[in-house]
mmCIF file of the C-alpha atoms, coordinates in Angstrom:
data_MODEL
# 
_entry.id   MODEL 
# 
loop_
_atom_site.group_PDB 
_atom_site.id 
_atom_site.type_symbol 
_atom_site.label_atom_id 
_atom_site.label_alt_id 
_atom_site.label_comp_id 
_atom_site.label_asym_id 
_atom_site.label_entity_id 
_atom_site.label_seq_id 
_atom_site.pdbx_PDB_ins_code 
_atom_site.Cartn_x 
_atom_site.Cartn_y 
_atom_site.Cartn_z 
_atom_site.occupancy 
_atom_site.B_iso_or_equiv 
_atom_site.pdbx_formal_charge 
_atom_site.auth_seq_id 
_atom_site.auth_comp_id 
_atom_site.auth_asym_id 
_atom_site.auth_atom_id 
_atom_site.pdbx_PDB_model_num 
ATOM 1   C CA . UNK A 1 1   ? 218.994 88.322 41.214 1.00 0.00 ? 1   UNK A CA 1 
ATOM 2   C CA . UNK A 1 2   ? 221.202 90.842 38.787 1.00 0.00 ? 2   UNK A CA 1 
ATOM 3   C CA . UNK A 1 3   ? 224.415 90.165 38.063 1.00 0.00 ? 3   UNK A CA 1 
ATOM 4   C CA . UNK A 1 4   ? 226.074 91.888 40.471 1.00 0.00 ? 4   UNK A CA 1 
ATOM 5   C CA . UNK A 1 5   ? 224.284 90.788 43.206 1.00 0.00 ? 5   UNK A CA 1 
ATOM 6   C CA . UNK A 1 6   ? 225.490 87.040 41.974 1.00 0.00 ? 6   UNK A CA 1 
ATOM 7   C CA . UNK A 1 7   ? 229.138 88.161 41.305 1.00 0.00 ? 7   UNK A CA 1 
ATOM 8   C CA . UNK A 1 8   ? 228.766 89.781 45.126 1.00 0.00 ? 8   UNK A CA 1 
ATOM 9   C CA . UNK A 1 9   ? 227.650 86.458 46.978 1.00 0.00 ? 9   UNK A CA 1 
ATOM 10  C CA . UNK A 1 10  ? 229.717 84.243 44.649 1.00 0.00 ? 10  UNK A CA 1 
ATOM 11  C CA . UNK A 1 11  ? 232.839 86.217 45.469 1.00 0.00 ? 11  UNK A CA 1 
ATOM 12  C CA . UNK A 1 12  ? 231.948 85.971 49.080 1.00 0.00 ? 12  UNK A CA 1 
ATOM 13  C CA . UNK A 1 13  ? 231.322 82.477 49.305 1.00 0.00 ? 13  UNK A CA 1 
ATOM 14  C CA . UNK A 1 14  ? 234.693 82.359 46.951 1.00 0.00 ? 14  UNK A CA 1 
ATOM 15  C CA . UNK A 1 15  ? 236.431 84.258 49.883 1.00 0.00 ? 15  UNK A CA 1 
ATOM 16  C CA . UNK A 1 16  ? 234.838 82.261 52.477 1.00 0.00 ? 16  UNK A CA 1 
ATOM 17  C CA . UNK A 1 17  ? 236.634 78.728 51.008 1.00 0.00 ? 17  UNK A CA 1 
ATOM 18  C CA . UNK A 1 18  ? 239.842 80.906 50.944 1.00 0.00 ? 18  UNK A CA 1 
ATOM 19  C CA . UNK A 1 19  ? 239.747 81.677 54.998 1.00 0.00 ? 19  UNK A CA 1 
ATOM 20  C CA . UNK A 1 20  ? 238.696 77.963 55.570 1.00 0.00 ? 20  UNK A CA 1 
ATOM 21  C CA . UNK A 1 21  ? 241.784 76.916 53.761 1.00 0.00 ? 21  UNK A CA 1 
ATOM 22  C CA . UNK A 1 22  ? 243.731 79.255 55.894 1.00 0.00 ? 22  UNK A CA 1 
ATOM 23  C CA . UNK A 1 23  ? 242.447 78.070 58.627 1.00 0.00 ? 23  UNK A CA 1 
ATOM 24  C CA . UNK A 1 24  ? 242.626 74.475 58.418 1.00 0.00 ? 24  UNK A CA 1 
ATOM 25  C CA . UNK A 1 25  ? 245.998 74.592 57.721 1.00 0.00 ? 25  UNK A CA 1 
ATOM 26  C CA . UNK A 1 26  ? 246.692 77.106 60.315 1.00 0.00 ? 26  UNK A CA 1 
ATOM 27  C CA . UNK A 1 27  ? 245.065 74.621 63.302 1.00 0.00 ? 27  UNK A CA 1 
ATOM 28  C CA . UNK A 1 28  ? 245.506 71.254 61.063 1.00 0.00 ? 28  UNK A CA 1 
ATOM 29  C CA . UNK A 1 29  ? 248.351 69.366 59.738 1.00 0.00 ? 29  UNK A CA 1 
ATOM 30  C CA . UNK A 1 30  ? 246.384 68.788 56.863 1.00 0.00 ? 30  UNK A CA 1 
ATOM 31  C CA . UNK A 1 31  ? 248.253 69.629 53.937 1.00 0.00 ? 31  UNK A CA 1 
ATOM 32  C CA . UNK A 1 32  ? 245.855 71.475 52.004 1.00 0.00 ? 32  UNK A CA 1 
ATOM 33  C CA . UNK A 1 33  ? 247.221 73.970 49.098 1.00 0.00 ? 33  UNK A CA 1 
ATOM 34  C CA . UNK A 1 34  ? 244.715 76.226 47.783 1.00 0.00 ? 34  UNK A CA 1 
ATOM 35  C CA . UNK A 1 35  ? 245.224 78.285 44.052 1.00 0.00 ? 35  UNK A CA 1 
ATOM 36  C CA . UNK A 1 36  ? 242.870 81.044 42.980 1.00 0.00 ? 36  UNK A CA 1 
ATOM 37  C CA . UNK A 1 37  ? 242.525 81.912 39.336 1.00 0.00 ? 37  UNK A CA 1 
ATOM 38  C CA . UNK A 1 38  ? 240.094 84.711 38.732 1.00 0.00 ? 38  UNK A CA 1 
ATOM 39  C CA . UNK A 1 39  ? 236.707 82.575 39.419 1.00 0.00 ? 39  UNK A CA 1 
ATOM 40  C CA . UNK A 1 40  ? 238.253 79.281 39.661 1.00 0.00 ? 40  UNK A CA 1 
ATOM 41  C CA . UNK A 1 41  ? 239.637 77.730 43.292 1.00 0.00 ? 41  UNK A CA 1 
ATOM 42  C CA . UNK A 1 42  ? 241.380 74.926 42.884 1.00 0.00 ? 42  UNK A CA 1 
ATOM 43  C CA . UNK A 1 43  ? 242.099 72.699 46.500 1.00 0.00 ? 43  UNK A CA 1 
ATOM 44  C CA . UNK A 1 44  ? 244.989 70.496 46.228 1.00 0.00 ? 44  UNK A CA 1 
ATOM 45  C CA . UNK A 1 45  ? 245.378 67.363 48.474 1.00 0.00 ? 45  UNK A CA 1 
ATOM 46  C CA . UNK A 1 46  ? 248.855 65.819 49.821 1.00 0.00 ? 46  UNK A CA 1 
ATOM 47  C CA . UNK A 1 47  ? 246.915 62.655 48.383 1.00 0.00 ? 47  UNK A CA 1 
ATOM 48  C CA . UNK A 1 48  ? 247.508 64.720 44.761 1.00 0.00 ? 48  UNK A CA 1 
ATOM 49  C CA . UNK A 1 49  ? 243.222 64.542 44.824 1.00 0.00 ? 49  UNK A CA 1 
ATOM 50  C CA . UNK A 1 50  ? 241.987 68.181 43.900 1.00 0.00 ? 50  UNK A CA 1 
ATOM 51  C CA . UNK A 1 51  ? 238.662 70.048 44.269 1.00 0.00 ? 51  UNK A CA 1 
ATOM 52  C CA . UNK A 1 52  ? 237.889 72.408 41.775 1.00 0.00 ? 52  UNK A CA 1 
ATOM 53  C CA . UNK A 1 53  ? 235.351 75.326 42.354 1.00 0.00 ? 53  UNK A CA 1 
ATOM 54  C CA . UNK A 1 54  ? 234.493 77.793 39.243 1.00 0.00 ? 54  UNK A CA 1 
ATOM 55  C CA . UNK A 1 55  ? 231.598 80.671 39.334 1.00 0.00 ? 55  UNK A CA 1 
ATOM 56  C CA . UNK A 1 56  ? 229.644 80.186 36.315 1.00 0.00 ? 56  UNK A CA 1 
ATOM 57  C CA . UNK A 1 57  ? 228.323 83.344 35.544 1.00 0.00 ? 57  UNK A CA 1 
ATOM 58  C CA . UNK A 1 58  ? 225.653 82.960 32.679 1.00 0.00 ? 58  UNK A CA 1 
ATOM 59  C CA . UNK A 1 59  ? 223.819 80.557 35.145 1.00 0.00 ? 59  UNK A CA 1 
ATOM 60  C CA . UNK A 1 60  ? 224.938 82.611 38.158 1.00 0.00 ? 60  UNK A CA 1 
ATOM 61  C CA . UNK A 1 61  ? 225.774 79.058 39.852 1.00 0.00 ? 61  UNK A CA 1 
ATOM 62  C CA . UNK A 1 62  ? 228.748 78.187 41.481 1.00 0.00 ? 62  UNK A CA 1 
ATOM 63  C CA . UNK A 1 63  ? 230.524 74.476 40.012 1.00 0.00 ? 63  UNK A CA 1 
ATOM 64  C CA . UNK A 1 64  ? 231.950 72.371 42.127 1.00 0.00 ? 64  UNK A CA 1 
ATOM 65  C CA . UNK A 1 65  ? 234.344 69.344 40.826 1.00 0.00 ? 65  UNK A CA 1 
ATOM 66  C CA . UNK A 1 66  ? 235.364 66.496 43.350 1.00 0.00 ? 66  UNK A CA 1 
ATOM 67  C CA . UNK A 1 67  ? 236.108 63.104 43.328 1.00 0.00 ? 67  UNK A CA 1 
ATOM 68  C CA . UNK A 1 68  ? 232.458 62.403 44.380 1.00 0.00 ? 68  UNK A CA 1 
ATOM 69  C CA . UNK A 1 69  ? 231.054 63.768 41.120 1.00 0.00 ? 69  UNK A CA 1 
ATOM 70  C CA . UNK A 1 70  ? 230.469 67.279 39.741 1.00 0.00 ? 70  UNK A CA 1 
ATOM 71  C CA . UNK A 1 71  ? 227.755 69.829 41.134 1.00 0.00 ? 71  UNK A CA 1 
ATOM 72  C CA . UNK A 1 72  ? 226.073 73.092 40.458 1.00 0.00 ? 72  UNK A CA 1 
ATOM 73  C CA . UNK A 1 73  ? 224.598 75.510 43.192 1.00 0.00 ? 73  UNK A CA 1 
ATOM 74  C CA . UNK A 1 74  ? 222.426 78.001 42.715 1.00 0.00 ? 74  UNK A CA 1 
ATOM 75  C CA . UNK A 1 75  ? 221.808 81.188 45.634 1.00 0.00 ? 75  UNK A CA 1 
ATOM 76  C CA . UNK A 1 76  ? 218.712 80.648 47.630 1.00 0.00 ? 76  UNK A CA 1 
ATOM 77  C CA . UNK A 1 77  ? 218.555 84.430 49.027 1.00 0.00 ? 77  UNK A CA 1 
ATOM 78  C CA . UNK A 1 78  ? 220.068 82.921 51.891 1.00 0.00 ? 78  UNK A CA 1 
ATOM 79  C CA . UNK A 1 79  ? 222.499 80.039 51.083 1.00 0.00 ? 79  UNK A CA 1 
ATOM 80  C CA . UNK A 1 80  ? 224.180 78.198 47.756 1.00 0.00 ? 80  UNK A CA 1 
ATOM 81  C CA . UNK A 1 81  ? 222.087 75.259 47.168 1.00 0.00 ? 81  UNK A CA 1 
ATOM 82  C CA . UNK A 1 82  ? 222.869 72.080 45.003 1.00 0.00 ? 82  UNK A CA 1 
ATOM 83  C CA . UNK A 1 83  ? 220.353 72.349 41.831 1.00 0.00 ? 83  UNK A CA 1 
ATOM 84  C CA . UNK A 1 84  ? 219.661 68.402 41.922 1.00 0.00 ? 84  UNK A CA 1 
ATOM 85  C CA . UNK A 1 85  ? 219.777 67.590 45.835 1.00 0.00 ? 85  UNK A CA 1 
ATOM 86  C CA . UNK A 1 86  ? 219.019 71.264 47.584 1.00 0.00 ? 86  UNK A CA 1 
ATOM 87  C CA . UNK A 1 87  ? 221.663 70.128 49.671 1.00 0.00 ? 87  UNK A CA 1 
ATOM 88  C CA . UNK A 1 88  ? 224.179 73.366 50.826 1.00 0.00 ? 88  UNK A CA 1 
ATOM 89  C CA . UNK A 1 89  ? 227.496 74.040 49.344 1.00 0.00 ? 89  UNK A CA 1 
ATOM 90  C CA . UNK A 1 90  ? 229.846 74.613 52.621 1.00 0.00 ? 90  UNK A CA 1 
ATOM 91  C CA . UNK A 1 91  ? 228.234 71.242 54.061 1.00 0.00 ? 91  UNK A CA 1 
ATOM 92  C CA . UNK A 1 92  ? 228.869 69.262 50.645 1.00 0.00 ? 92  UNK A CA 1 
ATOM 93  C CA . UNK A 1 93  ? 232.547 70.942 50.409 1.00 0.00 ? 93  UNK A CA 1 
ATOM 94  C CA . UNK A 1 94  ? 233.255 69.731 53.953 1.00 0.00 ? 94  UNK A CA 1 
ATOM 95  C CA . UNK A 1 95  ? 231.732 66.712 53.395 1.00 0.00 ? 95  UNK A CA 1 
ATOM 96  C CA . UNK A 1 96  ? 233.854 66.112 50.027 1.00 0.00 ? 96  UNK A CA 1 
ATOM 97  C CA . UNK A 1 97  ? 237.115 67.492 50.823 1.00 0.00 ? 97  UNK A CA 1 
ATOM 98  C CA . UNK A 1 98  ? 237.233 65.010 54.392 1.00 0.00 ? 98  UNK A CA 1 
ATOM 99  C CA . UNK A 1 99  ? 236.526 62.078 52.513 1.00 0.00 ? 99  UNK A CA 1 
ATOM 100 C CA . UNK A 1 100 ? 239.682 63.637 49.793 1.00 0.00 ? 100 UNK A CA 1 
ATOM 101 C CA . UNK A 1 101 ? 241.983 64.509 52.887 1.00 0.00 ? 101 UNK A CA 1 
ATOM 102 C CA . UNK A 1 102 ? 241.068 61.551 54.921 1.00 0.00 ? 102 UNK A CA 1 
ATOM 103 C CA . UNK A 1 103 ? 240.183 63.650 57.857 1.00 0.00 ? 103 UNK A CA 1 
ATOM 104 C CA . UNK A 1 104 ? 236.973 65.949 59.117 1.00 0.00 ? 104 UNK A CA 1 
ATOM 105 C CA . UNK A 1 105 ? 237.301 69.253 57.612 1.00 0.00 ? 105 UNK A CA 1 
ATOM 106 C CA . UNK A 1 106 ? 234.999 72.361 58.022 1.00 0.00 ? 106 UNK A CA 1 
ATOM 107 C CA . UNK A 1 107 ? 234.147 74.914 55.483 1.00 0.00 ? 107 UNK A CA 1 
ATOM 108 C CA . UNK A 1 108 ? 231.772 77.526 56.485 1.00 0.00 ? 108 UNK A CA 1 
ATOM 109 C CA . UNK A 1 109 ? 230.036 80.784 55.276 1.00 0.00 ? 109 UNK A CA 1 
# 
């Protein structure tokens, strides 16, 4: 993959975190505050428990900080997929940022 194609489905999934985080506030009472700094998205929990994501371009990954550890995803052609566990990103960002909020939440593509 060339660099652009990375910084196109990077930016994507970037935006796709961004409408989830509309959403869930939208149809939640979750209070979930959401900050975007050029490739970073930082997710904020009322708990004061945050979840970092940053585009790492030289790798062409995407980095994901939570409380459960730190990850690194890498595009399949089809999907972001954790480097270590080939598990996907949305599904690991749900999975993380419930356990954070102390309530199911859904991030999607």
């Amino acid at each position: 993959m060339n660099e652009l194609e990375y910084i196109d489905h990077a930016e994507a999934a970037l935006k796709a975190v961004e409408l989830a985080c509309d959403r869930i506030n939208d149809e939640s009472d979750v209070d979930l505050d959401n900050q975007r700094t050029g490739g970073m998205i930082t997710l904020s929990f009322a708990n004061g428990s945050q979840i970092i994501i940053n585009l790492q371009k030289p790798l062409q990954e995407i980095w994901m900080a939570a409380r459960a550890g730190g990850f690194h995803y890498k595009f399949s052609g089809t999907q972001w997929l954790d480097t270590k566990t080939h598990l996907e990103f949305f599904a690991d960002l749900s999975r993380y940022a419930s356990v954070q909020a102390g309530q199911p939440l859904v991030f999607s593509a």
